[in-house]
GURODO-379614 format. One line per field, with one value per residue (C-alpha): x, y, z negated; chain. Coordinates in Angstrom, 1 decimal. Layout:
u = [X | ...] .
v = [Y | ...] .
w = [Z | ...] .
unit = [A | ...] .
% end
This chain:
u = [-2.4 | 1.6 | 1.3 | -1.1 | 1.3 | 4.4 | 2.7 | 1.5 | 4.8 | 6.4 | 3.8 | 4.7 | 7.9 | 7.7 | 5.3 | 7.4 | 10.3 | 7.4 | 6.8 | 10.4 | 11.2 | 8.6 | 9.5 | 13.1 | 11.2 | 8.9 | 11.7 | 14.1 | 12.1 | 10.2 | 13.3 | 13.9 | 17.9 | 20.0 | 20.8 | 17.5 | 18.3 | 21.6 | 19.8 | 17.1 | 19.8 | 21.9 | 18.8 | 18.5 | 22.1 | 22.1 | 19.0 | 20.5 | 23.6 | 23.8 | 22.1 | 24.1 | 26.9 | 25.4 | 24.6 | 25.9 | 25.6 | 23.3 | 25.0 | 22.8 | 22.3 | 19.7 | 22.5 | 26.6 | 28.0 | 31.0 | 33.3 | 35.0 | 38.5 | 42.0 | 43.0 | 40.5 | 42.4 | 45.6 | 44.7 | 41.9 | 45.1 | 42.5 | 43.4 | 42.5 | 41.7 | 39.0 | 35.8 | 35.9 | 36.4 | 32.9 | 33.9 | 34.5 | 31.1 | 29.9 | 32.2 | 30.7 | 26.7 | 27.7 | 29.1 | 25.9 | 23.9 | 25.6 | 25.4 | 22.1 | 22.1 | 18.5 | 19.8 | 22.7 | 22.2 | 25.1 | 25.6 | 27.4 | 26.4 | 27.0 | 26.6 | 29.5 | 30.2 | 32.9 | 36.4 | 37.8 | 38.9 | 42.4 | 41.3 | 39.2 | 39.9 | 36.9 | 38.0 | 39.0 | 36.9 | 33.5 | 32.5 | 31.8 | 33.3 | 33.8 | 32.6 | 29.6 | 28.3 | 29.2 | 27.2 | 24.4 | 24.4 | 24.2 | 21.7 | 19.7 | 20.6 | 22.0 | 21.1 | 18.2 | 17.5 | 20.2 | 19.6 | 21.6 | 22.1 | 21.0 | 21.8 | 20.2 | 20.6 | 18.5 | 17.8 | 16.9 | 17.0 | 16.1 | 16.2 | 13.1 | 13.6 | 11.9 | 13.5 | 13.0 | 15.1 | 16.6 | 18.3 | 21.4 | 20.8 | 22.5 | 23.9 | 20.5 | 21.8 | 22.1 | 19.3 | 17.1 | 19.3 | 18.8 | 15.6 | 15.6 | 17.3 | 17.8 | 18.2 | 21.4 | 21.1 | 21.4 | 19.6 | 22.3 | 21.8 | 23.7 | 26.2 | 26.6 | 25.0 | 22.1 | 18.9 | 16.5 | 14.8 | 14.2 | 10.5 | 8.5 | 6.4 | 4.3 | 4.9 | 8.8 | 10.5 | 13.1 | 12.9 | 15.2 | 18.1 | 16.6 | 13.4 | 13.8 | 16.3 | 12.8 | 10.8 | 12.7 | 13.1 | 9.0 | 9.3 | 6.0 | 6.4 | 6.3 | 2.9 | 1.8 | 1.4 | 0.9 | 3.9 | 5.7 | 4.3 | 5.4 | 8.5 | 11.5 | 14.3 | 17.3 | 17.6 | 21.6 | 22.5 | 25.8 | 28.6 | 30.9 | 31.4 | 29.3 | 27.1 | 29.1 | 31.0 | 33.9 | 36.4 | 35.9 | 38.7 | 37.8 | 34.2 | 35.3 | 37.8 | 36.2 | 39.5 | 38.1 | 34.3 | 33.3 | 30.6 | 27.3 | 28.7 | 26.2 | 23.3 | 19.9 | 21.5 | 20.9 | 24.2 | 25.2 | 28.1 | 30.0 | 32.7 | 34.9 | 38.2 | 40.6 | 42.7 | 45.9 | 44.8 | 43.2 | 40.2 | 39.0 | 36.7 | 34.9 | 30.9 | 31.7 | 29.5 | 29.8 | 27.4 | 25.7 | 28.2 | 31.2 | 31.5 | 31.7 | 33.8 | 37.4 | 39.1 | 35.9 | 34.6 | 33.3 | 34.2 | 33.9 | 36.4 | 36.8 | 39.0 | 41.0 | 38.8 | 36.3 | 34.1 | 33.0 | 35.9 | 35.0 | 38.0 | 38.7 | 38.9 | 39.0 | 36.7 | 34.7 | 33.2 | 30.4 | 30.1 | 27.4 | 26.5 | 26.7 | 23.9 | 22.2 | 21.9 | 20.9 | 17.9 | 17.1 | 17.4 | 14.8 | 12.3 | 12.5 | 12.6 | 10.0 | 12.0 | 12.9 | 12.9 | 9.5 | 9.7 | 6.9 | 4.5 | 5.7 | 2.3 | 2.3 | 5.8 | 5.8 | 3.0 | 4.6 | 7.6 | 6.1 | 4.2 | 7.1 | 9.1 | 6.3 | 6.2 | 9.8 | 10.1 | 7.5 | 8.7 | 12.5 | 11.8 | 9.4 | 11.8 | 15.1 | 18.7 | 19.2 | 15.8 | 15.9 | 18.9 | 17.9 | 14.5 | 16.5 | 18.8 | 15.8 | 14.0 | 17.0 | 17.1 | 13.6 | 13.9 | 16.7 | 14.6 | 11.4 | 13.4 | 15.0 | 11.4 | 10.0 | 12.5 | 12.5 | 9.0 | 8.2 | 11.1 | 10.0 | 12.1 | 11.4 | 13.7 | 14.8 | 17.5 | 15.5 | 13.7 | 17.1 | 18.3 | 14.6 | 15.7 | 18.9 | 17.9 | 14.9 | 17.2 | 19.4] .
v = [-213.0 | -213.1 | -209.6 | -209.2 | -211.6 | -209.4 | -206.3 | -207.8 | -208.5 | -205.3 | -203.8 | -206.0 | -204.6 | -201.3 | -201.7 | -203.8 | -200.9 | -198.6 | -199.9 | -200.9 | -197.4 | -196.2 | -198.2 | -197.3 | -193.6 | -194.0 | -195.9 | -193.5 | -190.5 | -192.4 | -192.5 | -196.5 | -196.4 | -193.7 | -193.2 | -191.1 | -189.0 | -188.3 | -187.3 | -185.1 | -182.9 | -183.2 | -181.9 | -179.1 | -178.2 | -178.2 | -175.8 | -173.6 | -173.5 | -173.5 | -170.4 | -168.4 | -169.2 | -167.3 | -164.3 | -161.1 | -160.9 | -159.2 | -157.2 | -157.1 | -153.9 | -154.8 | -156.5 | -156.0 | -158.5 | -157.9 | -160.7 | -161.4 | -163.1 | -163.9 | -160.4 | -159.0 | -160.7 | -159.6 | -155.9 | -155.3 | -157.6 | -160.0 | -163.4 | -165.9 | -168.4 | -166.0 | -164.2 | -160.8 | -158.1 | -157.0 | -153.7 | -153.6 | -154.4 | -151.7 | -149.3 | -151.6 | -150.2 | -146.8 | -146.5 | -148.1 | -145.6 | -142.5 | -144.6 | -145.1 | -148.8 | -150.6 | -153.6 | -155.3 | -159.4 | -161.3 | -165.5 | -165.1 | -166.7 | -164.6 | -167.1 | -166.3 | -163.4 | -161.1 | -161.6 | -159.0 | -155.3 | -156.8 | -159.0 | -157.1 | -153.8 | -151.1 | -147.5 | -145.3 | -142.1 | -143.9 | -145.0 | -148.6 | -151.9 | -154.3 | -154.4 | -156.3 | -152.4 | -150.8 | -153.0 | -153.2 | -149.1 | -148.9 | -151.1 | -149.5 | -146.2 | -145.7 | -148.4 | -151.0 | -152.6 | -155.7 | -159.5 | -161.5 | -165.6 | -168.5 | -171.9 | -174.7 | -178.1 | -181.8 | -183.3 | -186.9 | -187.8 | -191.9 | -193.9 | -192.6 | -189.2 | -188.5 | -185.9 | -182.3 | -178.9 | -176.6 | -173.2 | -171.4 | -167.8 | -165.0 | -163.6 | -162.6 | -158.2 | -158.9 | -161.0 | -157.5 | -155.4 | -156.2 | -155.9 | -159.7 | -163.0 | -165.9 | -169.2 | -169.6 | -173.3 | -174.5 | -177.8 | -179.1 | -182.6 | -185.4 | -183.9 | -181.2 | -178.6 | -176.6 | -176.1 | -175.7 | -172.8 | -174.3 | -174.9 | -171.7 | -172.3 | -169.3 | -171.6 | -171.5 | -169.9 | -168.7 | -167.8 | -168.7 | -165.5 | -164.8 | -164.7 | -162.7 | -159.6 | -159.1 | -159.2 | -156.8 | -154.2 | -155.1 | -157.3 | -157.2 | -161.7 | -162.0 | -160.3 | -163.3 | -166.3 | -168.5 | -167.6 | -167.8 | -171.4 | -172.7 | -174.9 | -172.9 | -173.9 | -171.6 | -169.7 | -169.3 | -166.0 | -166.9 | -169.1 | -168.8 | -165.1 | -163.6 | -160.9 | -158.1 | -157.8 | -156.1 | -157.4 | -155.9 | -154.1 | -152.1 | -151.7 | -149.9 | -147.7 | -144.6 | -144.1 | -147.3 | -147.4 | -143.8 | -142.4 | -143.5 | -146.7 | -148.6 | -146.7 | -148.4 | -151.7 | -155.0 | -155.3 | -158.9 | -160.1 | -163.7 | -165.7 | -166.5 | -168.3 | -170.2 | -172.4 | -173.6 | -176.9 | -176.6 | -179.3 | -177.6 | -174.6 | -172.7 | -172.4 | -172.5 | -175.5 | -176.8 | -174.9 | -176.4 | -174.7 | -176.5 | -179.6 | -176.7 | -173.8 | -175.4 | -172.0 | -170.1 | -169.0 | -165.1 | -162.3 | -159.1 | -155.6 | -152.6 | -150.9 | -147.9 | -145.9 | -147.3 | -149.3 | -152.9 | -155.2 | -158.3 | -160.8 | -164.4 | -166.6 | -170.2 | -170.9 | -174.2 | -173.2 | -170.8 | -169.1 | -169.8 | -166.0 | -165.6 | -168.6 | -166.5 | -163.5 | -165.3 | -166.5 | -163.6 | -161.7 | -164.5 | -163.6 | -159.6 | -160.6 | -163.3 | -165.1 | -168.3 | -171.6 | -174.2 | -177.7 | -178.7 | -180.9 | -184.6 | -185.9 | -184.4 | -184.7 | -188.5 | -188.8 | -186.7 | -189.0 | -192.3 | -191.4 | -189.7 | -193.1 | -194.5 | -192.8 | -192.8 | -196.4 | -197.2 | -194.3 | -194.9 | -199.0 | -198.0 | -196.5 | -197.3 | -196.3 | -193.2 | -191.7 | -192.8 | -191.0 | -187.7 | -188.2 | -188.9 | -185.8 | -183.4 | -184.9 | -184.2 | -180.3 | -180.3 | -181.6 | -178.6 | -175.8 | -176.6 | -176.8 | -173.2 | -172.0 | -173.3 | -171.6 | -168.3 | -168.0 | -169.8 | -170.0 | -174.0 | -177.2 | -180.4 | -183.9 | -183.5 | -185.5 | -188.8 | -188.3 | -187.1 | -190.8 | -192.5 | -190.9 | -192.6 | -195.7 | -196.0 | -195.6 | -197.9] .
w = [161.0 | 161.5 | 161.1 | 158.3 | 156.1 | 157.2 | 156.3 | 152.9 | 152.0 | 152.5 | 150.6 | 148.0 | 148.2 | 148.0 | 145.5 | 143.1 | 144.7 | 142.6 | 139.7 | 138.6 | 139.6 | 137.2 | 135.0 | 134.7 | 134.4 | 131.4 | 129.6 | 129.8 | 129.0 | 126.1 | 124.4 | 124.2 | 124.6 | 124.1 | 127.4 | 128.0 | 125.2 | 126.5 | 130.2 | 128.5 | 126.5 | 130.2 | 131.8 | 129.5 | 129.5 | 133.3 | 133.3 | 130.9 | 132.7 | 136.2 | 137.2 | 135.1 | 137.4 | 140.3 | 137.9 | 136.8 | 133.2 | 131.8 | 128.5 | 125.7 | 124.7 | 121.7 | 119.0 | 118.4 | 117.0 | 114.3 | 114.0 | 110.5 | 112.7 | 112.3 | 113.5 | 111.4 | 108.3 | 109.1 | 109.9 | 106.7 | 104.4 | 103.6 | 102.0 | 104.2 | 101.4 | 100.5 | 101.5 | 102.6 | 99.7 | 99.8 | 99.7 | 102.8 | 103.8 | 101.7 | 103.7 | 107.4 | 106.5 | 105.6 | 108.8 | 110.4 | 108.2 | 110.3 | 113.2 | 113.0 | 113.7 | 113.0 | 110.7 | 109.6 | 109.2 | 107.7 | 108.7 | 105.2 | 102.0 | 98.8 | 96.3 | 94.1 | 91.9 | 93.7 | 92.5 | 90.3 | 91.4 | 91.2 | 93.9 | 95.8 | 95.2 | 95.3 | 96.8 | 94.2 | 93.4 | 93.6 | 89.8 | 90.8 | 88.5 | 91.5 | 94.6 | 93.9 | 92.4 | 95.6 | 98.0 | 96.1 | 95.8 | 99.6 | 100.4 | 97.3 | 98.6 | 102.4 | 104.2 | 103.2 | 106.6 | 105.3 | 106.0 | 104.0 | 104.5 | 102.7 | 103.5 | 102.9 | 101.2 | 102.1 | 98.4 | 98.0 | 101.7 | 102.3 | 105.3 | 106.4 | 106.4 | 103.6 | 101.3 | 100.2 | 100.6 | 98.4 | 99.5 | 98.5 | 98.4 | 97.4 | 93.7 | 91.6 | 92.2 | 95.8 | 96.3 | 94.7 | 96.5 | 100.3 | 102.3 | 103.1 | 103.1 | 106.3 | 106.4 | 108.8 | 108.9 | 112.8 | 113.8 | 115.8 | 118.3 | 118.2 | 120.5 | 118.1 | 120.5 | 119.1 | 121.6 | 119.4 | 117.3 | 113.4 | 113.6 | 112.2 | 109.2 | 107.6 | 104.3 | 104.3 | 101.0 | 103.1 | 107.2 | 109.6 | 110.1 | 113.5 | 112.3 | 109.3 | 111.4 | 113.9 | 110.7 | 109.8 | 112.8 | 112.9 | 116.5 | 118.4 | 118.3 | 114.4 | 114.4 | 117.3 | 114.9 | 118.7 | 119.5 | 116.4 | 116.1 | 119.6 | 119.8 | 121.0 | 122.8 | 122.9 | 126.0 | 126.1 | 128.3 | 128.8 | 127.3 | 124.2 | 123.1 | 126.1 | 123.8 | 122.8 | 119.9 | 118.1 | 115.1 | 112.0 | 111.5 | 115.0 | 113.6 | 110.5 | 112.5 | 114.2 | 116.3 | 118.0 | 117.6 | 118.3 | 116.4 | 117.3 | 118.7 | 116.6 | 117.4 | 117.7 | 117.7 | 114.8 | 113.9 | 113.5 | 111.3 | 111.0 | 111.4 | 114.0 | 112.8 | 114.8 | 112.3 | 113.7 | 114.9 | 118.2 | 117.1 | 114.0 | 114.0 | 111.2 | 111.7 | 115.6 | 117.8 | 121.5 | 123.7 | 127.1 | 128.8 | 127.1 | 129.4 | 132.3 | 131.4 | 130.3 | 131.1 | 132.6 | 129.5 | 129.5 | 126.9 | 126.6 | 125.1 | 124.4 | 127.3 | 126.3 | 127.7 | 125.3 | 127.8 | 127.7 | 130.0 | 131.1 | 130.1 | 130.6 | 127.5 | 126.9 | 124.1 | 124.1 | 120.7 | 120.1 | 117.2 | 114.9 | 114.6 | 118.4 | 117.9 | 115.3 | 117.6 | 120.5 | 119.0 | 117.7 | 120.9 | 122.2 | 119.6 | 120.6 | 124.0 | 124.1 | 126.6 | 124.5 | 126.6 | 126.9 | 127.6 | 129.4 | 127.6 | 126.6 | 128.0 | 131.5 | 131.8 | 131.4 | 133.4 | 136.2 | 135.6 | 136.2 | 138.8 | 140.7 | 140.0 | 141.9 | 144.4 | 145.4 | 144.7 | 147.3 | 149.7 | 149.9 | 150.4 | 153.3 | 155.9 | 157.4 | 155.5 | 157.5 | 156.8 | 153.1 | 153.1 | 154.4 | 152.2 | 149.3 | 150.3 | 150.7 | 147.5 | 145.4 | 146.6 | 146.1 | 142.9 | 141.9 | 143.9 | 142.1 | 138.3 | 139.0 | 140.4 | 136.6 | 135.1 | 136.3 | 136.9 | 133.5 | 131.3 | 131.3 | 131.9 | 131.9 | 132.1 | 135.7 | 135.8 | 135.1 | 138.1 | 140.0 | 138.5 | 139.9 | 143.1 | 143.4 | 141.9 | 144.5 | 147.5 | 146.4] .
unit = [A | A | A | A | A | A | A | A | A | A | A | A | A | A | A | A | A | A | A | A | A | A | A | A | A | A | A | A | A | A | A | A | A | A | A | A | A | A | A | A | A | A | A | A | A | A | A | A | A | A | A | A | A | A | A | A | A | A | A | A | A | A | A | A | A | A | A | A | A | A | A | A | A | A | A | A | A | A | A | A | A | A | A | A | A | A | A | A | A | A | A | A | A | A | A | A | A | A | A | A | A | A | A | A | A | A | A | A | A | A | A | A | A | A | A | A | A | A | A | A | A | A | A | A | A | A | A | A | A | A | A | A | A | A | A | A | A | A | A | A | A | A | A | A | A | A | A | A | A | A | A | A | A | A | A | A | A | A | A | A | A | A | A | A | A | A | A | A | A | A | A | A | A | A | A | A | A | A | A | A | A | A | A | A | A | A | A | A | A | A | A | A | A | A | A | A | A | A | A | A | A | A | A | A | A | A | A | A | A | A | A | A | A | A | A | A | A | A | A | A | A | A | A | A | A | A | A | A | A | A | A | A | A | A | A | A | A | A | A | A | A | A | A | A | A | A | A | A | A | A | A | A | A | A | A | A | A | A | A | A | A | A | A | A | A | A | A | A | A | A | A | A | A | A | A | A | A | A | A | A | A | A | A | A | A | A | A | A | A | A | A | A | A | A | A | A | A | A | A | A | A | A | A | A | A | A | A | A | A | A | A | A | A | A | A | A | A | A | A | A | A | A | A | A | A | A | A | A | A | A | A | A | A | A | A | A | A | A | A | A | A | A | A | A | A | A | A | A | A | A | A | A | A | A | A | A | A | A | A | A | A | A | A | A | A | A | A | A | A | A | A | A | A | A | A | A | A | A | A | A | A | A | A | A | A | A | A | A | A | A | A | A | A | A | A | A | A | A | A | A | A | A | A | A | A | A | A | A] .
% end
């Protein structure tokens, strides 16, 4: 009987052990305190992230991205208070039009009439008023396949949420003019960092950027309304400025960019200004690989001999057209990020929590230890497995935390 009792009340135990631990589990991952929150986004940035350590990177060959900088600026003598002379955009797709480059999408808003030719000065010899005239005569005449941004704007947003949206798209003559317009608003988390695709809806007035540059290079996914409607999460391929890319003033230069350089590629343009205080940037956001690169981060430049160098360069910051064509080069590839379902994973979750709750109370310190050891790797092995056989993740770290908490 002595023994019956003693067994009874270890059972108890590890039972309680179980069902605190499970607990702890479905409160977190329901979302209750912020805490959870801030483990599901950790889980995701960890997923995102760590395997790209032990990689080689993989260059993508599909998009070149042209980056209106500081050095850009100072060599095309553009005033910095504002917008590029949109000549020189004109004179950008011509190029691309001998190149033979598939599409040109601008994270740019051209919502204002251009300044005047004293401003922005159109090349002499060609007939046109203002610079306005000659972008809109090549992408009426030389290059068509243009994307050009929108933004938009939350109207009468309450408490609840509730509220419409309006959008800010481009002058009336270039509205007509290009082959399409994008919506280049990013849905960023609390922490700033953006994981998630915009929802698609067939509805929308105005598509998201990425979605609208496969539209327009015809992309096998926007035919797949499934897959268009799943939830995407961004599958990041490397940290800040890892996709290759050029300043403008080299991509208007054929002594730098040879002929054909832009060949076959969706040609990409934004910003990516760094104003003279280290804590302000211009359309940039923190990626899931900010908390880990400090001075790591990847980029990539032209070499004298004119091929791709990998360099080191501290950048924390990822620009939001490097977002833009990451997203896009998700849709093409079909290789976007799934969470696993919210139903299975809590349920997986809880009963996990249970599990080691009971487990880990059962046995002595040493073997917990070496249980909790092997669980952990398990844990790691089997999230890496999901996402390379699958492209899924799930809230890992909350049951990395259940682990811990049930062997202490």
């Amino acid at each position: 009987m002595a023994r019956i009792f003693k067994f009874l009340r270890i059972g108890s135990a590890a039972l309680l052990g179980g069902l605190i631990t499970s607990g702890l589990g479905y409160i977190l991952i329901t979302g209750y305190f912020g805490f959870g929150e801030k483990l599901v986004n950790r889980s995701y940035n960890l997923t995102v992230t760590l395997p790209r350590f032990f990689e080689s990177p993989t260059l993508a060959d599909e998009v070149m991205i042209v980056y209106m900088d500081d050095e850009s600026y100072a060599q095309l003598r553009q005033n910095e208070n504002l917008a590029f002379n949109r000549s020189i955009h004109a004179a950008l797709l011509e190029r691309l039009s001998m190149d033979g480059a598939k599409a040109a999408v601008f994270d740019v808003i051209f919502d204002n009439e251009t300044p005047s030719a004293d401003i922005h000065p159109v090349p002499p010899g060609l007939g046109f008023e203002d610079a306005d005239q000659y972008f809109v005569s090549v992408m009426t005449n030389r290059f068509p396949n243009v994307v050009l941004g929108a933004d938009q704007v939350e109207i009468g947003k309450t408490r609840e949420g509730a509220g419409g949206v309006e959008y800010v798209t481009p002058i009336e003559a270039l509205d007509l003019a290009c082959g399409d317009i994008g919506n280049v608003y990013l849905e960023a988390d609390s922490d700033l960092i953006v994981r998630r695709h915009k929802r698609y809806l067939e509805e929308d007035f105005v598509h998201t950027l990425s979605v609208a540059a496969a539209q327009m290079i015809d992309a096998p996914v926007v035919k797949n309304a499934e897959l268009m409607n799943e939830e995407k999460w961004i599958n990041y391929y490397g940290p800040p400025v890892t996709l290759p890319a050029v300043s403008y003033y080299q991509a208007v230069d054929f002594s730098i960019c040879k002929p054909g350089f832009f060949k076959n590629k969706v040609v990409f343009i934004g910003a990516r200004i760094l104003t003279t205080k280290a804590t302000e940037r211009k359309d940039a956001y923190p990626s899931p690989f900010s908390y880990w690169m400090q001075n790591r981060s990847r980029s990539y430049s032209i070499g004298e001999d004119g091929e791709w160098v990998l360099t080191k360069k501290a950048d924390l910051f990822m620009p939001g057209v490097e977002i833009q064509a990451t997203m896009f080069l998700n849709l093409i590839r079909q290789d976007w990020l799934r969470r696993i379902d919210k139903d299975d994973e809590g349920q997986a979750i809880i009963l996990l929590g249970l599990l080691f709750g009971i487990a880990l109370t059962q046995v002595r310190p040493l073997v917990a230890s070496m249980l909790a050891a092997v669980s952990f790797v398990g844990l790691l092995g089997f999230s890496y497995f999901l996402l390379k056989e699958t492209n899924s993740w799930f809230a890992w770290t909350i049951v990395a935390l259940e682990i811990g908490f049930a062997y202490v």
